[in-house]
Residue frames as a rotation matrix with the C-alpha (Angstrom) as fourth column:
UNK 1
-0.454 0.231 -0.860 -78.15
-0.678 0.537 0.502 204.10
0.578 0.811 -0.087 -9.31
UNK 2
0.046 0.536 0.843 -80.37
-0.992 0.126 -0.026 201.57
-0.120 -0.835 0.538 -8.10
UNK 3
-0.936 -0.345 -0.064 -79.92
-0.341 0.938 -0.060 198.05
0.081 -0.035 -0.996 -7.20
UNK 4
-0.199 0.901 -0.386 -81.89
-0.864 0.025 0.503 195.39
0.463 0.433 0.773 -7.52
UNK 5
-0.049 -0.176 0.983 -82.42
-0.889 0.457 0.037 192.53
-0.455 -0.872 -0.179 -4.60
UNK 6
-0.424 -0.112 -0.899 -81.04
-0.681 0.694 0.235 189.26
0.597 0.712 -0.370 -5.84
UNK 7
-0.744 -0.338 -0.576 -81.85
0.145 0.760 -0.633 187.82
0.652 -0.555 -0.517 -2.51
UNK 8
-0.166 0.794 0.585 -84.57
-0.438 -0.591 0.678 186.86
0.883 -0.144 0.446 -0.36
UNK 9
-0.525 -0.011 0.851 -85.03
-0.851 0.005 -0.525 186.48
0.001 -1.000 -0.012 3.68
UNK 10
0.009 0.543 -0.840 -86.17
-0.375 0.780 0.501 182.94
0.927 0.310 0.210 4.01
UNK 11
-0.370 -0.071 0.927 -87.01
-0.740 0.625 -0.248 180.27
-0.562 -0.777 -0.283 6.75
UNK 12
-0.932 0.238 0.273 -87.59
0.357 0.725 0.589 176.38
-0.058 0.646 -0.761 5.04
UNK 13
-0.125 0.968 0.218 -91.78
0.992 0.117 0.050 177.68
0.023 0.223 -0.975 5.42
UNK 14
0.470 0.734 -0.491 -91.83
0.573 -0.677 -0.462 181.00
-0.671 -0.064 -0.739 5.32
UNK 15
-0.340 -0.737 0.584 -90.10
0.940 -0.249 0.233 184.33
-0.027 0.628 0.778 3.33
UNK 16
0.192 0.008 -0.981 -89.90
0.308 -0.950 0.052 188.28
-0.932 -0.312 -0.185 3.48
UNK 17
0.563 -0.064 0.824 -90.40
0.823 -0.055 -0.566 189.71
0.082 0.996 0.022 -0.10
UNK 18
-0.239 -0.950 -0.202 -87.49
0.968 -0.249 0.025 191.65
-0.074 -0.190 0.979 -0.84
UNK 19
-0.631 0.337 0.699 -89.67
0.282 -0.740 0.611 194.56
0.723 0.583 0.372 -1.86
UNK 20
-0.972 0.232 -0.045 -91.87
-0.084 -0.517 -0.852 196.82
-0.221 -0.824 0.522 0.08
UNK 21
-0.384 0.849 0.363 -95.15
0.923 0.339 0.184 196.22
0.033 0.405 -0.914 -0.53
UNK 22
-0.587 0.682 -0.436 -97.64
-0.692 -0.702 -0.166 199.52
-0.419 0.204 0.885 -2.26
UNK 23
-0.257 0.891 0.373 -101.00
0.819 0.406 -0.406 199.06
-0.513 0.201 -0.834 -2.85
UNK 24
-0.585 0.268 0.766 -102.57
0.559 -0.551 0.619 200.80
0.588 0.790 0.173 -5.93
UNK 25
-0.912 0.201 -0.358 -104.30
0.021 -0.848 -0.530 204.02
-0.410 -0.491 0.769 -4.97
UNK 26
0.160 0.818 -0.552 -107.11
-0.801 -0.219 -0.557 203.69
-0.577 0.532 0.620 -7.79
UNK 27
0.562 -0.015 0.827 -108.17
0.510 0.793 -0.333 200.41
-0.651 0.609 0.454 -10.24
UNK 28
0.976 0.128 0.176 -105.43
0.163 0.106 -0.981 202.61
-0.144 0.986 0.083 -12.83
UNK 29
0.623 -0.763 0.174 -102.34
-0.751 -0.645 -0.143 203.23
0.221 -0.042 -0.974 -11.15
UNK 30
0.948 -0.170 0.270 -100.89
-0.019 0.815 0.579 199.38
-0.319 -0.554 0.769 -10.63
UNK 31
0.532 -0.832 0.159 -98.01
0.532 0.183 -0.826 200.52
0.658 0.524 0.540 -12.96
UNK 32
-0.042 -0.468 0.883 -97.16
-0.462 -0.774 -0.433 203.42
0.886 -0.426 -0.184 -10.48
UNK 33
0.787 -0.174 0.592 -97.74
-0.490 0.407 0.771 200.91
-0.375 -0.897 0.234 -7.34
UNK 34
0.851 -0.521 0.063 -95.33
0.472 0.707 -0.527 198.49
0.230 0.478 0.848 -9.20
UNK 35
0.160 -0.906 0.391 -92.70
0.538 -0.253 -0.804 201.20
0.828 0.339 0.447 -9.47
UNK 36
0.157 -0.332 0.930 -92.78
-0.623 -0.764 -0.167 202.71
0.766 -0.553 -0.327 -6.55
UNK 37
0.977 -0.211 -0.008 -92.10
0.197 0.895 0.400 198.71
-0.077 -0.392 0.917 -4.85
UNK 38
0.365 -0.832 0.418 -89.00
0.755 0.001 -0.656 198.80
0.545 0.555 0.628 -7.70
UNK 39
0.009 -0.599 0.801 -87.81
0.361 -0.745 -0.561 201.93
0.933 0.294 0.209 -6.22
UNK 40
-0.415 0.033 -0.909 -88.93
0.908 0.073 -0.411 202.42
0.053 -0.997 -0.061 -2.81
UNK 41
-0.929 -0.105 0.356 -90.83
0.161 -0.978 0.134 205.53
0.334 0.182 0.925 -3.36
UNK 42
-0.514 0.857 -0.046 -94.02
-0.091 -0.107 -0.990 206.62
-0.853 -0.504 0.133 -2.56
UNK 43
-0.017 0.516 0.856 -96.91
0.973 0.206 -0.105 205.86
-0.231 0.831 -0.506 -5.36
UNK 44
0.835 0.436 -0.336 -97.75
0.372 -0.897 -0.238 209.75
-0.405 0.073 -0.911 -5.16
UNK 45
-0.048 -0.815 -0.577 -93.82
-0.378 -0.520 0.766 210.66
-0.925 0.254 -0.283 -5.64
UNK 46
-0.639 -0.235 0.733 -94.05
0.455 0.653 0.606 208.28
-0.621 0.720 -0.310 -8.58
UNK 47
0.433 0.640 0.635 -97.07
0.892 -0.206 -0.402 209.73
-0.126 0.741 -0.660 -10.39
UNK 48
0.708 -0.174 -0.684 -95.58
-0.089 -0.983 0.158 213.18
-0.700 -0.051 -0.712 -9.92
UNK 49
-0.203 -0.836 0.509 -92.75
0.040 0.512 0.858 211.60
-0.978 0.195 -0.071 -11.49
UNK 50
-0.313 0.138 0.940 -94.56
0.773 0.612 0.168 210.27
-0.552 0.779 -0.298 -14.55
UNK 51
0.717 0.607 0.343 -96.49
0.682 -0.507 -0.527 213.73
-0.146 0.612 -0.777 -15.15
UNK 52
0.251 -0.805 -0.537 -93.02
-0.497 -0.584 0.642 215.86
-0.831 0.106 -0.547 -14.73
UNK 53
-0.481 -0.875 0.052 -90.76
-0.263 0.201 0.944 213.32
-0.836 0.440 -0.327 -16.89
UNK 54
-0.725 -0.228 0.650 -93.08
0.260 0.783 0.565 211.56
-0.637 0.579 -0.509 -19.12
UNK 55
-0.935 0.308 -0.174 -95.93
-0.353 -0.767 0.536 213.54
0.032 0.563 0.826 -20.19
UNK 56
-0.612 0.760 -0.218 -98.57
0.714 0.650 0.261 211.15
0.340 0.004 -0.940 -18.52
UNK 57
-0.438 0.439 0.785 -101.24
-0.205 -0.899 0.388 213.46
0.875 0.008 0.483 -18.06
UNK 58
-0.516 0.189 0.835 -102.74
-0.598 -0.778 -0.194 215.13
0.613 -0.600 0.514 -15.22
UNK 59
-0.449 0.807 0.383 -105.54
-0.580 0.063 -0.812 213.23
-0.680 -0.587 0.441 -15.06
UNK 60
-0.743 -0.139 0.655 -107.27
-0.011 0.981 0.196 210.53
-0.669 0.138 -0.730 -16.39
UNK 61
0.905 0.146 0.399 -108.15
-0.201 0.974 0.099 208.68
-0.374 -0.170 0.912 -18.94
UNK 62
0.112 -0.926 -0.360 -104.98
-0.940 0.019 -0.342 206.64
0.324 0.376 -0.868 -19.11
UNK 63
0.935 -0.034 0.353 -103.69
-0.006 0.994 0.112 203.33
-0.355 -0.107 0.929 -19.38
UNK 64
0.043 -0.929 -0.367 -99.77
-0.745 -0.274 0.608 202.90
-0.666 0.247 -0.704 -19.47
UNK 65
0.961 -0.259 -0.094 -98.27
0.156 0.791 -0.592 200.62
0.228 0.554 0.801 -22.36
UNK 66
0.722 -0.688 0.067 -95.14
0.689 0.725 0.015 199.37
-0.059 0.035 0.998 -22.87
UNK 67
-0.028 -0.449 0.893 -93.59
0.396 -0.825 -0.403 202.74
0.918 0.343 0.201 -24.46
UNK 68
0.561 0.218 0.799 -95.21
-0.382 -0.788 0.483 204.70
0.735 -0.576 -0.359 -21.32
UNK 69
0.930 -0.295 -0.217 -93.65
0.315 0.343 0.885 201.88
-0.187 -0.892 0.413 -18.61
UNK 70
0.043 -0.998 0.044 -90.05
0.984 0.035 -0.174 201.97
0.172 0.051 0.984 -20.09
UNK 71
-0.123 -0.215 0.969 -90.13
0.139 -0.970 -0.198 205.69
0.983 0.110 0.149 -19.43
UNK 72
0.767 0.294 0.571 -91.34
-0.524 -0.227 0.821 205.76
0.371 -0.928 -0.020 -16.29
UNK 73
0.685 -0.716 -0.135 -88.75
0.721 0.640 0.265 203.06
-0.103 -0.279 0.955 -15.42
UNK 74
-0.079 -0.620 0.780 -85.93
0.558 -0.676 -0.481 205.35
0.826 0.398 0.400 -17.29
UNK 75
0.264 -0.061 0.963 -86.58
-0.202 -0.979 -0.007 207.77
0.943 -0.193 -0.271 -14.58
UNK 76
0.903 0.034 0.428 -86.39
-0.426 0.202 0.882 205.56
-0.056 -0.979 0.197 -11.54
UNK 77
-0.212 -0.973 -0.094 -83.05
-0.971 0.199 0.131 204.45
-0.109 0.119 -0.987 -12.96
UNK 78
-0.175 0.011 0.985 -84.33
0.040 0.999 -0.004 200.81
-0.984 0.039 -0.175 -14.35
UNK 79
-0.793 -0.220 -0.568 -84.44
-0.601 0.135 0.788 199.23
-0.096 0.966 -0.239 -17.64
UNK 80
-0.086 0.359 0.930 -87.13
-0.403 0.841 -0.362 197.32
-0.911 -0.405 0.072 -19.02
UNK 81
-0.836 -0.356 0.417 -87.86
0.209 0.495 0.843 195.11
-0.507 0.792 -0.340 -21.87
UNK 82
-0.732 0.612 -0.300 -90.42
-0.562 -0.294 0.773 194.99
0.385 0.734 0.559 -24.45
UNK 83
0.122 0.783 0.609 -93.64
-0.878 0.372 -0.301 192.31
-0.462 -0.498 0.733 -23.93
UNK 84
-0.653 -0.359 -0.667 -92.41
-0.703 0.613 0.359 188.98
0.280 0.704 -0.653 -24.21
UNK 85
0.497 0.845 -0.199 -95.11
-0.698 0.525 0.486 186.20
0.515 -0.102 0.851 -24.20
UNK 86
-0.364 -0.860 -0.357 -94.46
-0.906 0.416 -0.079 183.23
0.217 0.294 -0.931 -21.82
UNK 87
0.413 0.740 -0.530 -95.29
-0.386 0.670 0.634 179.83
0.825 -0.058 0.562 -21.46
UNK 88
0.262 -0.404 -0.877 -93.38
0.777 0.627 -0.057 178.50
0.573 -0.666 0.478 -18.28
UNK 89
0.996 -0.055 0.072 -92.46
-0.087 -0.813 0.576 180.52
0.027 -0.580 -0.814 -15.13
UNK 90
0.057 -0.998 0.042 -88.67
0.530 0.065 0.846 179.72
-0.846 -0.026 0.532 -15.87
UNK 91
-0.164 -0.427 0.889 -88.82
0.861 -0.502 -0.083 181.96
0.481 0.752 0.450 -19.10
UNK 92
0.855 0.436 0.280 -89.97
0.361 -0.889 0.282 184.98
0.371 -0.140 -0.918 -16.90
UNK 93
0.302 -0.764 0.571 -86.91
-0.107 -0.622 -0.776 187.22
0.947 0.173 -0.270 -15.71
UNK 94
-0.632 -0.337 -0.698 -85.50
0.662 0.233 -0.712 187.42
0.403 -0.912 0.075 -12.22
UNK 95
-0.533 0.361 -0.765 -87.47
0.419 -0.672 -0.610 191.14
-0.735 -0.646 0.207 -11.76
UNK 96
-0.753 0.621 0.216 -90.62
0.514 0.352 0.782 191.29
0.410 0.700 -0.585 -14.21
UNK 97
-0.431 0.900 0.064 -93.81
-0.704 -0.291 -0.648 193.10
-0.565 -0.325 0.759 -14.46
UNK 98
-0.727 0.469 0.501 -96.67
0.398 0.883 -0.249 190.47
-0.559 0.019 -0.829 -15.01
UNK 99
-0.478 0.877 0.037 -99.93
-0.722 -0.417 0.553 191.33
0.501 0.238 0.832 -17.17
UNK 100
-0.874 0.486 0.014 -102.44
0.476 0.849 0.228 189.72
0.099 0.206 -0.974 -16.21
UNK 101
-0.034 0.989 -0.147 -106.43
0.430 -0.118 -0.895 189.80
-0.902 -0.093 -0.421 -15.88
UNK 102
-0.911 -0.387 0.144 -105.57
0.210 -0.134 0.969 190.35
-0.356 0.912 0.203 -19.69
UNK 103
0.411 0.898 0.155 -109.65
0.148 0.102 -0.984 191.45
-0.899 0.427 -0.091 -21.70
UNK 104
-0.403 -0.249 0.881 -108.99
0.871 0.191 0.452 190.39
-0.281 0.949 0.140 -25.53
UNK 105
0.623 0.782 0.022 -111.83
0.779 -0.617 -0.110 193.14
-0.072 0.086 -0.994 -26.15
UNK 106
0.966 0.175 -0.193 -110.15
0.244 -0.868 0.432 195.84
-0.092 -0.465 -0.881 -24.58
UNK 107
0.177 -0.972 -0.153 -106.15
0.632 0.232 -0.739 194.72
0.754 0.034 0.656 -25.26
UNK 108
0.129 -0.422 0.897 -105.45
-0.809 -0.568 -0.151 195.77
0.574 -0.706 -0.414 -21.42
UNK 109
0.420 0.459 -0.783 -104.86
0.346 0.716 0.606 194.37
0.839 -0.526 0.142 -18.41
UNK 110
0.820 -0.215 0.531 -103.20
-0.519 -0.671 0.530 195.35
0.242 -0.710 -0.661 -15.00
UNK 111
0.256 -0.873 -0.416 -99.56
-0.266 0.350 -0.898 194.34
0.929 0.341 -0.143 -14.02
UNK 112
0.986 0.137 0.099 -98.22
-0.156 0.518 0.841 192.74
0.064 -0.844 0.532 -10.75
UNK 113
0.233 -0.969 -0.081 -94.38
-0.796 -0.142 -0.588 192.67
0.558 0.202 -0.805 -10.03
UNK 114
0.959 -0.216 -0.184 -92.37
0.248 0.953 0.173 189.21
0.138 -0.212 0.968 -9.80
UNK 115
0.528 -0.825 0.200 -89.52
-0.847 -0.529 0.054 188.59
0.061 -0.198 -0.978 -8.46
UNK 116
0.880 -0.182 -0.439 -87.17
0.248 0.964 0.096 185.55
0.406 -0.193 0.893 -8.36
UNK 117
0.588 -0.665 0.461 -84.53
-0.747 -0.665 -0.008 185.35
0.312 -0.340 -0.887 -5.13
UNK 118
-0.207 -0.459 -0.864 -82.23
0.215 0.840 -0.498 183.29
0.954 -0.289 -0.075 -3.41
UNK 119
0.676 0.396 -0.622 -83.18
0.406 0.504 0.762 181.48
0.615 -0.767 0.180 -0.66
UNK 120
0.090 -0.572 0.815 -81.46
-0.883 -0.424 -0.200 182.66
0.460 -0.702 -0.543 2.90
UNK 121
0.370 -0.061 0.927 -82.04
-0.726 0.603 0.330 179.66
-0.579 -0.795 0.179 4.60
UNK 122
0.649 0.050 0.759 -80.92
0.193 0.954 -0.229 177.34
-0.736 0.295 0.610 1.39
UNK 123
-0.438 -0.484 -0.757 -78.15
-0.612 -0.457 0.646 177.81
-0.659 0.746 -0.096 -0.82
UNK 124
-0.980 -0.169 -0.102 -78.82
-0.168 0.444 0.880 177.16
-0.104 0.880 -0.463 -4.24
UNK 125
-0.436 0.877 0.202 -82.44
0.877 0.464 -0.124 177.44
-0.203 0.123 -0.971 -3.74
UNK 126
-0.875 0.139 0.464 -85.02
0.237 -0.713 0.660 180.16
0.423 0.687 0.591 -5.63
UNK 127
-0.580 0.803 -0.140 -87.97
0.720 0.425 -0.548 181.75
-0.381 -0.418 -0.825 -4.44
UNK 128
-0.997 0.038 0.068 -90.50
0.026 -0.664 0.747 183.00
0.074 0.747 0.661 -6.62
UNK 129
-0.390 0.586 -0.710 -93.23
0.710 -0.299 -0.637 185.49
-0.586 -0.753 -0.299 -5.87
UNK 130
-0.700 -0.002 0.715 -95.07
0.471 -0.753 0.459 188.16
0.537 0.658 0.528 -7.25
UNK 131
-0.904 0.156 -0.398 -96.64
0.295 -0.446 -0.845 191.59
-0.309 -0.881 0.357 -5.59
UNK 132
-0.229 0.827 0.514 -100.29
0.719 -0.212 0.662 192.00
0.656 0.521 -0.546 -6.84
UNK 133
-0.990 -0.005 -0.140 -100.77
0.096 -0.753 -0.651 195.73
-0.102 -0.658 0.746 -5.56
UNK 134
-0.180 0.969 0.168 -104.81
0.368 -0.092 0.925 195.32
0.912 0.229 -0.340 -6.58
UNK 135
-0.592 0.365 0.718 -106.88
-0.780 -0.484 -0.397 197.41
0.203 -0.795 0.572 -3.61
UNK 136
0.321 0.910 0.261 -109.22
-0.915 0.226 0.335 195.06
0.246 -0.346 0.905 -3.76
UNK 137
-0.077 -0.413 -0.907 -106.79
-0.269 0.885 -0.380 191.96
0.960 0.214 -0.179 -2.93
UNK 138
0.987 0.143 -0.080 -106.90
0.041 0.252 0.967 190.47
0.158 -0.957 0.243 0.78
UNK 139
0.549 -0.799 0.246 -104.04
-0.836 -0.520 0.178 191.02
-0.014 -0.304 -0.953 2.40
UNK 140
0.205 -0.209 0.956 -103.36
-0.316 0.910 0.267 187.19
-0.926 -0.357 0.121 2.75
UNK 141
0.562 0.000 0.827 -103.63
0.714 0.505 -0.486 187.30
-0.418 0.863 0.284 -1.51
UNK 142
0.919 0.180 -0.352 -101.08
-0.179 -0.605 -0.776 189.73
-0.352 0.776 -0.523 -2.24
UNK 143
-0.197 -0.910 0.364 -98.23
-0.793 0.366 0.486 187.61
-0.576 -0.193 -0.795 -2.51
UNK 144
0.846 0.393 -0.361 -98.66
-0.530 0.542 -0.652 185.07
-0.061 0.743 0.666 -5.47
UNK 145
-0.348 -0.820 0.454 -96.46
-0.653 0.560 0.510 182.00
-0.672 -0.119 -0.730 -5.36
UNK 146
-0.026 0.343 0.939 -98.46
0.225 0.917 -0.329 179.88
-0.974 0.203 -0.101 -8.01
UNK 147
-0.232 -0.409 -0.882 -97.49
-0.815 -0.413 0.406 180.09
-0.530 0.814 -0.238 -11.07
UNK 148
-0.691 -0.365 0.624 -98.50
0.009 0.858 0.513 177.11
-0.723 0.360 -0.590 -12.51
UNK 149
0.492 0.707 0.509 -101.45
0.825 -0.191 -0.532 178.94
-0.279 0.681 -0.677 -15.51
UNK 150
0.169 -0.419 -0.892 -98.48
0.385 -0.805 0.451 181.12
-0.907 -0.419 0.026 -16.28
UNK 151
-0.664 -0.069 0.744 -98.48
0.612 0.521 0.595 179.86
-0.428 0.851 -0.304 -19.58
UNK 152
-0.078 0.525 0.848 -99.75
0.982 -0.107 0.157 182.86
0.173 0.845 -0.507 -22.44
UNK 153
0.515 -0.126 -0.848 -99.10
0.565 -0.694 0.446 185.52
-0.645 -0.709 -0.286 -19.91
UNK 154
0.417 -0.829 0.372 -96.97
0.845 0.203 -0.495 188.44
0.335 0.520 0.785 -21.05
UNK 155
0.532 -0.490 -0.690 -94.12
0.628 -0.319 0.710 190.17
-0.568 -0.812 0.138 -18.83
UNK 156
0.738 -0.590 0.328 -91.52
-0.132 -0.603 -0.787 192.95
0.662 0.538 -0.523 -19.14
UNK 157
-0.007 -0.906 -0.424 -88.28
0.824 0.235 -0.516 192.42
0.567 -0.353 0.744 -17.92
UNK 158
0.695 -0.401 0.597 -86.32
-0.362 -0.912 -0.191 194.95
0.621 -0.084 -0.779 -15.85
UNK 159
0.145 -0.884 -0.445 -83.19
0.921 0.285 -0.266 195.22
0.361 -0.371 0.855 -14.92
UNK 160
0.644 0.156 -0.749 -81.40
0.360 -0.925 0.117 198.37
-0.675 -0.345 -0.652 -13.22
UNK 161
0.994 -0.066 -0.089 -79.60
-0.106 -0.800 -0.590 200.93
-0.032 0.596 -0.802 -15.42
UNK 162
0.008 -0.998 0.063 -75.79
-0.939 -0.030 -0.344 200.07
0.345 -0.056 -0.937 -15.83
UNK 163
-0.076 -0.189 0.979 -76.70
-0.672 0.735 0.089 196.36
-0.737 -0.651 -0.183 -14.68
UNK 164
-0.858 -0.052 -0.511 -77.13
-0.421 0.639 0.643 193.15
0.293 0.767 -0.570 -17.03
UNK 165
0.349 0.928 0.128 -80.57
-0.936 0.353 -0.005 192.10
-0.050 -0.118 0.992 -17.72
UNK 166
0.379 -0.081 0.922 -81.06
-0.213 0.962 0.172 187.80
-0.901 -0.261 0.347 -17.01
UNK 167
-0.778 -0.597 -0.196 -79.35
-0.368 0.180 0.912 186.10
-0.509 0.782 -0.360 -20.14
UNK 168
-0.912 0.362 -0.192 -81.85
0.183 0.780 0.598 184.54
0.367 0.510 -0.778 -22.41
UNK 169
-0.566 0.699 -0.437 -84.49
0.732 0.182 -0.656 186.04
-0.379 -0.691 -0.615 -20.64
């Protein structure tokens, strides 16, 4: 069963996301870069994954929803929630896929995994982050600490399998 890091390496200015960082392979696979962070896999074991367990096809065109993530999750041994709009970065879970770059047009967008940990260097302190696997990010922008247009966003929870998902969250 997998676990899920409550806790993150800190120094008062700096921090080590608790996750490995993957970078998306193609502009359609950020759910499979996401989950293979969540799990520590390779992106490639993941997709193999998704066409064995879930019936994502071969080959493209595809765009996961909500139905297609919780499966894929299900297999990596995590739970996740439905899409819950929020409007503050304190309603977002502890371990959360992000939409964002949201097109009204198109109802898509691409996802980005958040995390809130505790601080190493500070009890009682949080640090919250999120992994934007985009190819085309700079390396210096895939780490997202600003949260502060989080407001209309909407996230899926996840928790791991046999664990308790955030209360209220």
């Amino acid at each position: 069963m997998p676990v899920l890091p409550t806790g993150v390496e800190s120094t008062p200015t700096t921090f080590t996301p608790a996750f490995p960082f993957v970078a998306q392979t193609s502009d359609f696979d950020d759910v499979f870069a996401c989950a293979a962070m969540l799990s520590g896999k390779k992106i490639e074991e993941v997709r193999e994954i998704a066409i064995a367990k879930t019936k994502h096809p071969a080959r493209g065109p595809y765009y996961l929803g909500e139905s297609h993530i919780a499966a894929l999750l299900a297999q990596l041994g995590f739970v996740a929630t439905v899409y819950k709009e929020v409007s503050r970065v304190s309603d977002i879970p502890d371990v959360a896929l992000i939409l964002v770059d949201y097109n009204d047009d198109m109802e898509m967008g691409r996802h980005i995994l958040f995390h809130r940990g505790k601080a190493s260097h500070a009890p009682g302190t949080s640090i919250e982050y999120a992994l934007d696997p985009a190819p085309w990010c700079k390396p210096a922008d895939r780490v997202r600490t600003n949260f502060k247009s989080i407001a209309g966003h909407w996230v899926i929870g996840i928790h791991a399998m046999g664990g308790k998902g955030a209360a209220g969250k």
